[in-house]
TORKOL-4160 file (C-alpha; in steps of 0.2 Angstrom, whole numbers, padded with zeros to 4 digits, m for minus):
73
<pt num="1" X="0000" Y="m0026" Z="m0096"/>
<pt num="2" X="m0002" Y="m0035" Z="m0078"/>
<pt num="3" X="0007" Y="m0027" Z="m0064"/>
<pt num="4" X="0022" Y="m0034" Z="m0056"/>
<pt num="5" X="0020" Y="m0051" Z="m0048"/>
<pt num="6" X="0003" Y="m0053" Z="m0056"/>
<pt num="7" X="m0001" Y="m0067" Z="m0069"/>
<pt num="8" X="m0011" Y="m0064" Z="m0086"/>
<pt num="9" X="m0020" Y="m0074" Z="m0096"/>
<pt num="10" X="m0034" Y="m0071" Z="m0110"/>
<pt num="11" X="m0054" Y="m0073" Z="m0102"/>
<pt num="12" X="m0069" Y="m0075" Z="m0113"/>
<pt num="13" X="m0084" Y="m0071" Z="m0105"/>
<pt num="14" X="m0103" Y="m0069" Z="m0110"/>
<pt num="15" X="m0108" Y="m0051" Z="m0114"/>
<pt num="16" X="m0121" Y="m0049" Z="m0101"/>
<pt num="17" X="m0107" Y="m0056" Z="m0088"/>
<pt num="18" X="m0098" Y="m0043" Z="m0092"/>
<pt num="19" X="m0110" Y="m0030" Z="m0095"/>
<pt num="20" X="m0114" Y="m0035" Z="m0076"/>
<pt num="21" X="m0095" Y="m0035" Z="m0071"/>
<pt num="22" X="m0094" Y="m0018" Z="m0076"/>
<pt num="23" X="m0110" Y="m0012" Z="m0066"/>
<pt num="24" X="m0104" Y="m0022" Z="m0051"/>
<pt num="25" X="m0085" Y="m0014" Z="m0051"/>
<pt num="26" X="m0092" Y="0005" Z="m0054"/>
<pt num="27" X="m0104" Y="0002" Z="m0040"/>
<pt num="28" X="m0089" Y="m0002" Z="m0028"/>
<pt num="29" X="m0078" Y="0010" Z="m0037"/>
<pt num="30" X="m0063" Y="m0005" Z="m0046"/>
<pt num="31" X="m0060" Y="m0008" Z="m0064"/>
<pt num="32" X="m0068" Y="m0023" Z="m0070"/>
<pt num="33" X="m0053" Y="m0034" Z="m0067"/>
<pt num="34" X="m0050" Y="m0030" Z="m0051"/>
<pt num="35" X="m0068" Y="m0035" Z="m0049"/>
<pt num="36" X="m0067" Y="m0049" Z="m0053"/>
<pt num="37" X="m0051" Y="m0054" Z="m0044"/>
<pt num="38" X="m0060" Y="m0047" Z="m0029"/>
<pt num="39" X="m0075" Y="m0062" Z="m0033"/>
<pt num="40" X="m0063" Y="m0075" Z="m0036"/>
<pt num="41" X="m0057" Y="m0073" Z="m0020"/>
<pt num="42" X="m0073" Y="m0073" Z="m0010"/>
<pt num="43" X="m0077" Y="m0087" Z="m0021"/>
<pt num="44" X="m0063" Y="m0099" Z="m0014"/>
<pt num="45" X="m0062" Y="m0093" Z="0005"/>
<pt num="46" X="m0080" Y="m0098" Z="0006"/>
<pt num="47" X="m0073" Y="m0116" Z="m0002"/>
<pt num="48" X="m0060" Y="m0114" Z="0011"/>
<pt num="49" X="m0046" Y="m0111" Z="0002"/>
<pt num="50" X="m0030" Y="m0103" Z="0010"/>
<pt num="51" X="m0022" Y="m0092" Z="m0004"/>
<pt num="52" X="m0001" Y="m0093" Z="m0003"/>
<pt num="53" X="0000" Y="m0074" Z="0002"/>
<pt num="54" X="0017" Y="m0067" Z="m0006"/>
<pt num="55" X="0026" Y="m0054" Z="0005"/>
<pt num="56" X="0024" Y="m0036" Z="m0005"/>
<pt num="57" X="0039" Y="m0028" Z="m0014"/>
<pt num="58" X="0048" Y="m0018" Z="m0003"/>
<pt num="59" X="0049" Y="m0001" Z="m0009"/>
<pt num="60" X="0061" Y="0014" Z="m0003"/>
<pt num="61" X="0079" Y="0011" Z="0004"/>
<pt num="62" X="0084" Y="m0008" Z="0009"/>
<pt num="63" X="0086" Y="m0008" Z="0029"/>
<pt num="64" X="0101" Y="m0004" Z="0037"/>
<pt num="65" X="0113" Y="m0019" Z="0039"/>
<pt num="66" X="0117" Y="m0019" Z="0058"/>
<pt num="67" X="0131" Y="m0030" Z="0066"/>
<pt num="68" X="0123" Y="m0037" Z="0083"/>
<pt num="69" X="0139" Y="m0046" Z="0086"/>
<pt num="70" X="0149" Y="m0038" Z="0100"/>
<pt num="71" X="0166" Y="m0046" Z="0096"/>
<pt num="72" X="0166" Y="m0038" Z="0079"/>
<pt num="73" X="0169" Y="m0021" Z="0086"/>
């Protein structure tokens, strides 16, 4: 199943792509997916595309609300 926020979609590849995909990831310690993610990315930065980067999910307690207005009090 793909984490939150991330898209999945079915891949087909050649064998001995991904027989090399899955050298390539141990060697640098990822799953083959995130490998491959990873070489999509290097892939369009040297094309020069800017990637839309979505701001995290914020984790833990929402922020304290504060009231910067002095004629509230």
């Amino acid at each position: 199943m793909a984490s939150p926020g991330k898209k999945a979609f079915p891949l087909r590849l050649d064998p001995a792509l991904y027989q090399a995909l899955e050298r390539m990831a141990a060697t640098d310690f990822r799953s083959v997916n995130s490998q491959v993610e990873v070489l999509l990315r290097e892939a369009l930065a040297r094309r020069g595309v800017k990637l839309e980067v979505a701001e995290p999910p914020r984790r833990g307690r929402p922020p304290k609300e504060t009231n910067d207005d002095p004629h509230d009090e």
